[in-house]
VOPAPA-113965 format. One line per 5 residues: number of its first residue (from 0); for each residue x, y, z of C-alpha. Coordinates in steps of 0.25 Angstrom, whole numbers, plus 5000, padded with zeros to 4 digits. Example, Ala and Ser with C-alpha at 12.3 -4.5 7.8 and 13.67 -1.06 7.14 Angstrom:
! VOPAPA-113965
0) 5049 4982 5031  5055 4996 5029
This chain:
! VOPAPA-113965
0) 4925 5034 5069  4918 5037 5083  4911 5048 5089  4922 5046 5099  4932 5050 5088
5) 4923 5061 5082  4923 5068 5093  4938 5068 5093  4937 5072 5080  4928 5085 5084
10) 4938 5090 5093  4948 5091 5080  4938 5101 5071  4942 5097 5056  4935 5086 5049
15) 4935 5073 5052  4946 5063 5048  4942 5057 5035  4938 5040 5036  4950 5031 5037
20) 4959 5042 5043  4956 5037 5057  4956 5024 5062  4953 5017 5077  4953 5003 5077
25) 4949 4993 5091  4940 4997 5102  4938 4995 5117  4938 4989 5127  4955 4989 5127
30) 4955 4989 5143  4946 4985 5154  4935 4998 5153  4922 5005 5150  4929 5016 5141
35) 4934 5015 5127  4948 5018 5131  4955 5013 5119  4942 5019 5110  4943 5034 5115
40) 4956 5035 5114  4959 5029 5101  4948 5041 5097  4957 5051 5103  4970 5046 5097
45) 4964 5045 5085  4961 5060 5086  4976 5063 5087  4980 5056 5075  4969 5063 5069
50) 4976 5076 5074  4990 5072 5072  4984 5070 5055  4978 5084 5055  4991 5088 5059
55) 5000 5079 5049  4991 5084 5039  4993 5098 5041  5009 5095 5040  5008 5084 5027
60) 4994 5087 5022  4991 5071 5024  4982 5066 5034  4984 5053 5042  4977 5040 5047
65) 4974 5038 5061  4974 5025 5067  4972 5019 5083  4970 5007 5088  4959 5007 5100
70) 4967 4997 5109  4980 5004 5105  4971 5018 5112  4967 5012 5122  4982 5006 5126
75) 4986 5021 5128  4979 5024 5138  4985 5015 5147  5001 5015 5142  5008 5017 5153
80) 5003 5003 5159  5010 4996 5147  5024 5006 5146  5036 4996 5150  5049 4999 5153
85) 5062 4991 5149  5071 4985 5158  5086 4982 5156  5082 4967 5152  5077 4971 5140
90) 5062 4969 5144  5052 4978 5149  5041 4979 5161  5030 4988 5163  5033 5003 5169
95) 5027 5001 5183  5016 5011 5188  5022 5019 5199  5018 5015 5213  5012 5030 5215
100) 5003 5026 5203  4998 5013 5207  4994 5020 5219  4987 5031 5214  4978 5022 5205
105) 4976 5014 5218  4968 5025 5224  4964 5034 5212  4951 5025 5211  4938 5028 5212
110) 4933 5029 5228  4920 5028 5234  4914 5040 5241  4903 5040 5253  4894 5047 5244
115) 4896 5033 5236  4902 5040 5224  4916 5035 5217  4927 5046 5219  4942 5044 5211
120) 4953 5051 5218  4967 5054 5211  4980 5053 5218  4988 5053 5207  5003 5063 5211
125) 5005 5065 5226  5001 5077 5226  4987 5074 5220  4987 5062 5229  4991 5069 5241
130) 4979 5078 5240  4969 5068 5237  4974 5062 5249  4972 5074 5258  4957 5075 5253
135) 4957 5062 5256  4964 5060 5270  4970 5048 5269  4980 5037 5265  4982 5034 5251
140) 4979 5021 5248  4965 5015 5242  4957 5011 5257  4960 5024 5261  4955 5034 5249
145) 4944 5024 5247  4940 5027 5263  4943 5041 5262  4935 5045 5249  4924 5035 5255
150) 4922 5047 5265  4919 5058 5255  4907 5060 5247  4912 5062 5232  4910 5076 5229
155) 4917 5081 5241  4928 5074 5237  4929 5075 5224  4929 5092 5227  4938 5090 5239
160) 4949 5084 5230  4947 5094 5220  4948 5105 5230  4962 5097 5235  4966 5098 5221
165) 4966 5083 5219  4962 5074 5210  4949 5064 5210  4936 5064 5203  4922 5057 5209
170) 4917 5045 5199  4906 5051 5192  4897 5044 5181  4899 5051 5167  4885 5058 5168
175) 4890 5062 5181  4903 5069 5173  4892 5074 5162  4883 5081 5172  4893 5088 5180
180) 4898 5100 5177  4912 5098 5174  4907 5086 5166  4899 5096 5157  4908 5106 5154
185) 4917 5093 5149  4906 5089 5142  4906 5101 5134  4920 5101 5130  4929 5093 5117
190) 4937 5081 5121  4949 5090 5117  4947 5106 5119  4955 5114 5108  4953 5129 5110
195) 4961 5139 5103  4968 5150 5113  4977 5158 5102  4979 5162 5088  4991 5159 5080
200) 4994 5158 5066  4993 5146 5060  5006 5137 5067  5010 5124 5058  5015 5110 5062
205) 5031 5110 5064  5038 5102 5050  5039 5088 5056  5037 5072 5053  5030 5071 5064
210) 5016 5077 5066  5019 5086 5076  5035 5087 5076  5039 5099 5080  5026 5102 5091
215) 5031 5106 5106  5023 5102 5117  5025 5106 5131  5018 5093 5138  5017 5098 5153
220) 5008 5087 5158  5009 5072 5166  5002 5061 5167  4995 5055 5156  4983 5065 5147
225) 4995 5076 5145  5006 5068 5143  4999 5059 5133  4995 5071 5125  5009 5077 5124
230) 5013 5060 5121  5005 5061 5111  5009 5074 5105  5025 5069 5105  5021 5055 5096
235) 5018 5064 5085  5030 5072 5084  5028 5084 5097  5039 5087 5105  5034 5085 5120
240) 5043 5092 5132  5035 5087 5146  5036 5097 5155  5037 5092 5171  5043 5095 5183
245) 5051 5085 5193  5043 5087 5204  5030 5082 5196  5023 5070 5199  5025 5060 5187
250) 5020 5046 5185  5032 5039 5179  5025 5028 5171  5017 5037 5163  5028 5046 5161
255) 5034 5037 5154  5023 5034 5147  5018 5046 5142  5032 5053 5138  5036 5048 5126
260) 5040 5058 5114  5042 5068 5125  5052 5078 5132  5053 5081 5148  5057 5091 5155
265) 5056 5096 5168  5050 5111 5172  5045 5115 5184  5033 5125 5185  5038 5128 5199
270) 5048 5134 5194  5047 5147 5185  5059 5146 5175  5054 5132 5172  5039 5138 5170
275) 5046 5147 5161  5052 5134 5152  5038 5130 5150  5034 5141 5145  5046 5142 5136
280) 5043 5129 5132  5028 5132 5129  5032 5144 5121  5038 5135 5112  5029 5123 5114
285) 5017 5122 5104  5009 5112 5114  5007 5115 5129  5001 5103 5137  4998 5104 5153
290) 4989 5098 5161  4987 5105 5174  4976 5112 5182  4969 5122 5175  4978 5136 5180
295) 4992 5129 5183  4998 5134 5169  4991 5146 5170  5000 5150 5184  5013 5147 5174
300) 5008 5155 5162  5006 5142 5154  4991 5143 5151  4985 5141 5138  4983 5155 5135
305) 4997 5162 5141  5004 5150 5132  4995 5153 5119  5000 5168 5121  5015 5163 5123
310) 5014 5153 5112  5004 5155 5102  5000 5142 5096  5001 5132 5108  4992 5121 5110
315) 4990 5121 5124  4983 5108 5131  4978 5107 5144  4975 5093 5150  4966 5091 5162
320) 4957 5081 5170  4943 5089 5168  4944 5099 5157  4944 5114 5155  4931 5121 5161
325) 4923 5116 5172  4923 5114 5187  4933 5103 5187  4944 5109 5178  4954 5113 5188
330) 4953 5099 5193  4965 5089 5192  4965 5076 5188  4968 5062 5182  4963 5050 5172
335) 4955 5044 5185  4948 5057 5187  4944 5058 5173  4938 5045 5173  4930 5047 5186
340) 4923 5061 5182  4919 5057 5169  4913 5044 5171  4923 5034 5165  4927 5027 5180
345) 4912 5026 5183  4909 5019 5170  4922 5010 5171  4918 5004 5184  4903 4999 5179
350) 4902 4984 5179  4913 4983 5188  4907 4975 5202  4907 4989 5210  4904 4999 5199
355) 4915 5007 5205  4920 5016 5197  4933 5013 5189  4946 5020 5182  4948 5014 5167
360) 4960 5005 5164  4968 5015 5157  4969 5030 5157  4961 5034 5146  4957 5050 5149
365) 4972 5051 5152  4977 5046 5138  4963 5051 5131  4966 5065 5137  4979 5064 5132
370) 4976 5061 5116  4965 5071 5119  4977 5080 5122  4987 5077 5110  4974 5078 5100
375) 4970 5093 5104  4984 5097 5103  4986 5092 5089  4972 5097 5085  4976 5111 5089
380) 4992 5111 5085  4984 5107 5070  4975 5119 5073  4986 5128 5076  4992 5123 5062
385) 4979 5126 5055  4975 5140 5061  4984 5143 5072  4983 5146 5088  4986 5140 5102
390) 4977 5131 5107  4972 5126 5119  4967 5110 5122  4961 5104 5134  4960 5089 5135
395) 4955 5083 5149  4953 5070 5156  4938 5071 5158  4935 5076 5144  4943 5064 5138
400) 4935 5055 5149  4922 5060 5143  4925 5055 5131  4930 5042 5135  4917 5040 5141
405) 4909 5046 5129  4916 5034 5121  4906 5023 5129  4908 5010 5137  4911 4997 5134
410) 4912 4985 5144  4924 4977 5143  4928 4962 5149  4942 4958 5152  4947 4969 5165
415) 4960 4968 5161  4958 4972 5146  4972 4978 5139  4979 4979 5127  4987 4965 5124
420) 5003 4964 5124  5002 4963 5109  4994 4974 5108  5003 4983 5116  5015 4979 5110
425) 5011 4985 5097  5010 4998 5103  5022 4999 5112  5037 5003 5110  5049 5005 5117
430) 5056 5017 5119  5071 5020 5125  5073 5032 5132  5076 5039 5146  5064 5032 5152
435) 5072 5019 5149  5067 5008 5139  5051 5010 5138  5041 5001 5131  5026 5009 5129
440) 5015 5010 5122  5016 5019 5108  5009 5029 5099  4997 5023 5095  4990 5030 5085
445) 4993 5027 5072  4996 5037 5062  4998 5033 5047  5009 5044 5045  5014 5050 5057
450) 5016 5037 5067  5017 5044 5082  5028 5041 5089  5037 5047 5100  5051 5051 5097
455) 5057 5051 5110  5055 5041 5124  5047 5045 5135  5057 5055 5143  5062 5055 5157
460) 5056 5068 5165  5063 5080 5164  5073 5074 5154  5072 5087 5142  5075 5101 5142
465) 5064 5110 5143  5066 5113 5128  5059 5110 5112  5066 5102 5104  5070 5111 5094
């Protein structure tokens, strides 16, 4: 195994999985980068099968093998771009990219200031857009954000959408990310952060087939890291009820994407009786996942510490752009962001005629974070097997582009470099559900006794009552 994977490894505290119990075959380049997409995140998916064997053996007394293929890693963290949908005729054709999305990545690109440096801007959901654009003060399309930030020195922009609480980050090498203070305090902390927050007698796995039958997890997140985490949660056996609201900006490709094996329902935190559900449903809930600006479930009574006094034995996780601690934390923000302030888009664009800085082909700290995600949950629901208490874990979209950084560069020939059709179909599958007749990339780690799976299609928003399956 790799230092990479070791310090995977570290974040789990027991001793190492013996020889032959894990195995990562392939390596990069899968796509058209500097990174080792396929590489890291096979490492991290290898760490929840790891977790997902403490946790079998805790129920059976047997261990598991672990097996994922590199390219097969790497494929995940682009799915959407390969998720079809079926049309009456029997045959299928891609799910188009919204037109607001196309948009968005038009102009969520790295911009040139007067001071010379690159700054990326976010202008992903019209809200967050609409106020970026304000800072800006202009149209949105790509000549005029590129003139308008063309007038700004970095910094000041960079602090004056931050003060607009928008989203965007200036380009910065990684010694630049290492040397700043936000950096640092990043530096400091595990890929995954498990801290206790409770005591509780010793709490044992629900009886089940499936590893983590019987395991409730209230999923209130969107877009990608969170989602992922609680998808990944529901292919080994969790029943996942998404918590959103009509009024809230979605972006219907990855929703259908990133659902399978779960529950929707619809709860407004405008509204208090609907605040109370949520509560009611974390009382009962043995998982609590959000990923909102630090204090916005603190004003509902849905911090970590109110609900490890409501409900002893949670695992609360909190996913966020830059981390807990530091000058950044209370910032928003997105995969492009986290690629900009950790180095990543910097070095991605080297070689290239202009050296200007540029985004990865795939969305690696969304799908890394994610994992991240799912793997401390499981480490501290097998903790609370073995000794008890509520737990909270923090995951972040800088931390896991640290990592991807950390893992090295490679150079890389063909610019269009992907997975083949063969290699695809090995690892997509069809389902039938609300969402109509969809065709989509699998589970695909291997496990040599409990295969992942979802049990159920990828559901229409909104379309479950806000209730446990009993």
């Amino acid at each position: 195994m790799t230092n990479a994977f070791d310090e995977v490894m570290g974040i789990r505290g027991l001793p190492a999985p013996e020889d032959g119990e894990v195995t990562i075959t392939g390596k990069d380049p899968v796509f058209s980068a500097r990174f080792k997409i396929g590489e890291t995140n096979a490492n991290i998916l290898a760490g929840v099968g790891v977790a997902i064997t403490d946790i079998h053996e805790l129920k059976t007394g047997r261990r598991q093998k672990v097996t994922i293929d590199v390219r097969k890693a790497a494929a995940t963290c682009r799915s959407s771009r390969y998720l079809q949908q079926g049309k009456s005729d029997g045959a299928f054709e891609p799910v188009p990219e919204t037109p607001s999305m196309t948009h968005m990545r038009s102009i969520t690109q790295p911009w040139q200031c007067k001071d010379g440096r690159w700054y990326l801007p976010h202008f992903n959901l019209s809200h967050l857009h609409d106020r970026v654009i304000g800072v800006l003060g202009c149209e949105s399309n790509h000549t005029a954000v590129a003139k308008a930030i063309a007038k700004w020195d970095s910094h000041d922009l960079e602090e004056a959408i931050a003060e607009a609480r928008a989203c965007g980050s200036i380009c910065r090498t990684n010694e630049e990310w290492l040397d700043h203070e936000h950096g640092k305090v990043l530096s400091a902390k595990p890929l995954v952060e498990i801290t206790k927050i409770g005591d509780t007698d010793p709490i044992p796995f629900p009886e089940g087939q499936r590893t983590i039958e019987g395991i409730k997890v209230l999923d209130l997140t969107r877009i990608l890291a969170g989602p992922i985490a609680a998808r990944t949660l529901a292919e080994n056996g969790a029943d996942v009820m998404m918590v959103t609201a009509k009024h809230l900006p979605q972006v219907p490709e990855h929703v259908k994407d990133t659902s399978h094996g779960k529950r929707s329902c619809f709860l407004n935190f405008n509204n208090a009786e609907d605040v109370a559900t949520v509560k009611k449903l974390a009382r009962g809930a043995d998982v609590f996942s959000q990923g909102y600006r630090p204090g916005i479930m603190d004003m509902h009574g849905l911090s970590p510490e109110q609900l490890a006094e409501e409900r002893p034995g949670i695992i609360y996780l909190s996913i966020s752009c830059y981390g807990h601690g530091g000058s950044f934390s209370n910032r928003g923000g997105w995969e492009q962001i986290a690629q900009s302030a950790t180095g990543i888009c910097v070095d991605n664009g080297k070689g290239i005629a202009d050296e200007r800085p540029k985004l990865l082909p795939a969305s690696a700290c969304d799908y890394t974070t994610g994992y991240n995600g799912a793997y401390g949950v499981l480490l501290a629901l097998a903790r609370r097997a073995r000794e008890g208490g509520s737990y909270h874990v923090r995951v972040s979209l800088c931390r896991s582009g640290m990592y991807i950084y950390n893992q090295g560069q490679l150079d890389y020939k063909d610019p269009n470099m992907d997975l083949s059709d063969e290699e695809l179909s090995v690892i997509m599958q069809e389902t039938d559900g609300d969402q109509g007749i969809l065709k989509h990339l699998g589970p695909v780690l291997q496990m040599s006794e409990t295969k992942p799976f979802w049990d159920k299609p990828s559901p229409v928003l909104g379309s479950s009552k806000p209730e446990w399956l009993s």
